[in-house]
N, C-alpha and C positions, 0 to 999 in steps of 0.2 A: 170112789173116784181114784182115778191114777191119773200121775203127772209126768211130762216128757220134758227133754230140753226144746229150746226153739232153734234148732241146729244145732251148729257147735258154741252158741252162746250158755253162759251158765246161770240163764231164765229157766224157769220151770213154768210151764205154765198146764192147767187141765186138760186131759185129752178132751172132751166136751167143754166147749165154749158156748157162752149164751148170747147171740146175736138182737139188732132187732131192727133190720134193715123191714120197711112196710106193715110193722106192727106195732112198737112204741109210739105216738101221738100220732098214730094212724087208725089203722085194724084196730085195735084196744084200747079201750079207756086206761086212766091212770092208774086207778086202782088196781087191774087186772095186771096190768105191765108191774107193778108195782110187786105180787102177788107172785108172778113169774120169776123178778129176780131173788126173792126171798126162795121159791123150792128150788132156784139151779143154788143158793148158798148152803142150803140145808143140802142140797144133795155134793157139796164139798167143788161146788163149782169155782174157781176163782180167775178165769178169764172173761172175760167181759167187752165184746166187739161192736162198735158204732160207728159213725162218719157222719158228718158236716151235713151233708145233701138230703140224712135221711131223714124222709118227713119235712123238709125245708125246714133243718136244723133241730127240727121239735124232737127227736128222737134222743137226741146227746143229751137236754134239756132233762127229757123223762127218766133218761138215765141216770143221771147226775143226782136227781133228787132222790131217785129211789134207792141209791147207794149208800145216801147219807148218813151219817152216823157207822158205816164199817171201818173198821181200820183200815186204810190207806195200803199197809205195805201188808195187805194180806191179798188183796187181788191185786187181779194184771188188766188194766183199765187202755184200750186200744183205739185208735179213732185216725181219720183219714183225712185228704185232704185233696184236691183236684175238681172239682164237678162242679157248677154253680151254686154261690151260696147269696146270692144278689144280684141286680139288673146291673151294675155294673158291670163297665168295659175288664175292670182289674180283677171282680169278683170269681173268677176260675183259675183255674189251668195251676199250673208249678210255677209260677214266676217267683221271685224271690221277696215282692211287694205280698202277695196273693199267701205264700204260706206264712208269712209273719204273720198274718192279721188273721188267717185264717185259725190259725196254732192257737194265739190268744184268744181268740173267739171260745172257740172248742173250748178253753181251759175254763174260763167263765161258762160255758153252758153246764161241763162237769160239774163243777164246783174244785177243783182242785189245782192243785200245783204242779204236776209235773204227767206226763202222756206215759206209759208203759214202751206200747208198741205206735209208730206213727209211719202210717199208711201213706206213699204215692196211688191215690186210687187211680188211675191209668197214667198210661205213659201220656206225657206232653211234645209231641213232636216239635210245635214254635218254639218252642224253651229248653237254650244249653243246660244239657244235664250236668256240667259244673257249677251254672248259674243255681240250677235245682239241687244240688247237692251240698254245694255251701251252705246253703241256707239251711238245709239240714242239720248241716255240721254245727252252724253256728247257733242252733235250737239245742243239738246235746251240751252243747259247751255251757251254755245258760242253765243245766239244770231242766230245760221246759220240758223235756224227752229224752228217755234213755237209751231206746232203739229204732230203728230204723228199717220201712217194710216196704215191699210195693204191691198193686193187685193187678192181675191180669196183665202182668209183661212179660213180652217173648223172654227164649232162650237169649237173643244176642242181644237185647235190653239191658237182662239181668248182667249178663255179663260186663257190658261197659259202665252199669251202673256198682258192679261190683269192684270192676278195679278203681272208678275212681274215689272209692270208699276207704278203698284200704290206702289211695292216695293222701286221704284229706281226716286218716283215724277214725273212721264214723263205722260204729257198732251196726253194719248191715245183713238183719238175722233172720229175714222173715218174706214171706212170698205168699201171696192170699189168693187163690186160684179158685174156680171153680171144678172138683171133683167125686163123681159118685160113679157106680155101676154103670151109670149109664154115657154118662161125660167122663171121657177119659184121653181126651186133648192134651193134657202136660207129662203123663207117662214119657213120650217117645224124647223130648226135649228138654221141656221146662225142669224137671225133675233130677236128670242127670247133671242138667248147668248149675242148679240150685248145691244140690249133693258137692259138685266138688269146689264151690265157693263157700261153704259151711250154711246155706240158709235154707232151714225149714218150712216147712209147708202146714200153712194154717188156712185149712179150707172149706167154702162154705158151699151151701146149697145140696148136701149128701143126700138129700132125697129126690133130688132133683125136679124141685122147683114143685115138694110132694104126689109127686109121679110114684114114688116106689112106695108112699105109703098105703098104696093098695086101695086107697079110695075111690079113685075114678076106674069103670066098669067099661069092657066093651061093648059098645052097644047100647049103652045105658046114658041117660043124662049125666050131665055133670051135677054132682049133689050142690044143696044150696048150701051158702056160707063159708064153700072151701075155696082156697087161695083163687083157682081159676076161673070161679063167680062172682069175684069180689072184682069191683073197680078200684079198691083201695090202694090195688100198689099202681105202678106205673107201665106204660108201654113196654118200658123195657122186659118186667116182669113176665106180659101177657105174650109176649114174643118167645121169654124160653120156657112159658109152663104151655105153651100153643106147638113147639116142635116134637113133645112128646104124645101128644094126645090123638095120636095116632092107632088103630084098632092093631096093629103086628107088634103095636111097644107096649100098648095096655094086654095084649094076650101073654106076650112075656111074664110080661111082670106079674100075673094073675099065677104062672108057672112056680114061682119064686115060696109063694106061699108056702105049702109042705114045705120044702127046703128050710125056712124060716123055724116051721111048726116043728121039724124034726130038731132041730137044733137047740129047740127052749126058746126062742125068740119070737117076740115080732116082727111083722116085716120092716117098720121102722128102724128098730132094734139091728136088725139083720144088713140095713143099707150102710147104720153107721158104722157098727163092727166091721162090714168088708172094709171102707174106708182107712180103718185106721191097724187094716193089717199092713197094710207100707209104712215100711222104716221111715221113711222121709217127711211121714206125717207127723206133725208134733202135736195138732191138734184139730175139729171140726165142730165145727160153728154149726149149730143148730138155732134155727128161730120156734117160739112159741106163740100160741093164744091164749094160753089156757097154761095155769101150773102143771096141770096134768100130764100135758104132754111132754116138761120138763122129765117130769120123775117117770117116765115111760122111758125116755128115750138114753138119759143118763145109765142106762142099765146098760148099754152098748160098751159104757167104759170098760178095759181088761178082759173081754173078751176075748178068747183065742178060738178063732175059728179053723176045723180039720179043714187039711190040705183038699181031700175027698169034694167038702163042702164050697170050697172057692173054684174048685173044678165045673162042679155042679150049676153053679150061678156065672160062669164064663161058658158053658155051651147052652143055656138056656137063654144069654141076653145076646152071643157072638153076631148076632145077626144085625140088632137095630144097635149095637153098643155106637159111640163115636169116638173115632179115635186119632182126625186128622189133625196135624198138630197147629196147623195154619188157621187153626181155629181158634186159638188162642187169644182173648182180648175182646 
């Protein structure tokens, strides 16, 4: 494993992160989740990414146990907040009621004292981002969190969220976007804004929503038990692993292969590796089912892919890649 800063803060965190958004007290029993996070630690894994929503909270829950007993200041323990966590009126959004109780919540499902990295998971348009920012602020000052992140905000988001960061002292180091081969929405924008306010880029779904891991066939069923046959995750889910499952993105991507195979890689191997040749990326979150797929995929870390090679896989996907930036979110 190799580790990056998370922009210009002086966190380190793994370049492969272990996620478990629709798979901890979902997809997988405990044991198996459990199972998971033990081969991304053997494989020198120590970022570790969840939130509030996932699973209706069960996710943080499974995490938190299955941590138990590591040293505390050897991982980077990350968790979100925004999305419904209760039929209550207050139970969403960034209000400054909503992240207090949210924050403590998480810290009890954890098991622990203090948040790593803590997530805006969308922007909150009803709610002054001073309102939403204070209350950040006044989460580091207590020790509950040491940094401060947000997911899927535009360019002039980050920005206003970033000056009034440095208004109010708050450690704002971190950006969780959606980016792979195929999704490449934050390149033209999100990326350069992030770059010159110091916050790195921690991002998930590099397979895209396992699109690129070569499983799904043109022409061919969708195999059983893979992500796009399961009801386990959420609409949201079947909305971005249903925009790729298209016969011109699955022939692509069937292209990719050899390129893969010449390289030493799997295609999996091959999604993250592009991924994390942008400087900007400090890290990508991969989810599992299976240990196995841990210790497959962790082999992407330190990778340095030939210029030749990224050439190769940008005239092979140019065609279905996305790349408009208003896509964002």
């Amino acid at each position: 494993m190799k580790y990056r800063r998370l922009g210009k803060s002086g966190l380190l965190v793994s370049e492969v992160a272990l996620g478990n958004w629709i798979t901890h007290g979902a997809q997988v029993d405990d044991t198996t989740a459990q199972a998971c996070v033990n081969a991304a630690l053997d494989a020198g894994i120590t970022t570790f990414d969840t939130a509030d929503a996932y699973s209706e909270t069960r996710a943080e829950s499974v995490l938190g146990e299955s941590l138990k007993g590591i040293r505390r200041e050897s991982i980077e323990l990350c968790t979100k907040v925004y999305h419904p966590t209760g039929t209550g009126h207050n139970d969403r959004g960034l209000s400054r009621k909503h992240i207090m109780e949210a924050c403590h919540a998480s810290l009890r499902r954890l098991q622990t004292e203090y948040i790593d990295v803590y997530y805006a998971h969308r922007f909150d348009s009803t709610v002054s981002l001073e309102e939403t920012f204070v209350a950040f602020s006044d989460l580091v000052r207590q020790g509950k969190v040491l940094y401060i992140g947000v997911s899927e905000w535009t360019a002039e988001q980050i920005k206003l969220g970033a000056a009034l960061a440095r208004e109010l002292r708050v450690p704002f180091v971190a950006s969780q976007p959606q980016y792979s081969m195929l999704w490449r929405v934050i390149e033209a924008e999100v990326i350069p804004a992030c770059e010159r306010e110091g916050i790195g880029q921690v991002v998930w779904s590099p397979l895209a929503q396992g699109i690129l891991s070569g499983k799904y066939v043109p022409d061919k069923p969708i195999p059983e038990g893979s992500r796009a046959s399961t009801t386990a995750g959420s609409l949201f889910f079947e909305r971005l692993a249903g925009q790729w499952l298209r016969k011109e993105v699955l022939q692509a991507v069937e292209r990719l292969g050899p390129i893969a195979q010449e390289s030493g890689l799997t295609l999996p191997q091959l999604a993250v590796a592009w991924v994390l040749q942008n400087s900007q990326v400090s890290s990508v979150i991969i989810g599992a089912s299976k240990p196995e797929q841990v210790k497959e995929n962790v082999k992407a870390a330190g990778v340095c892919l030939d210029p030749e090679v990224i050439r190769q896989i940008n005239s092979v996907l140019n065609d279905v890649v996305e790349f408009d930036p208003s896509k964002t979110g």
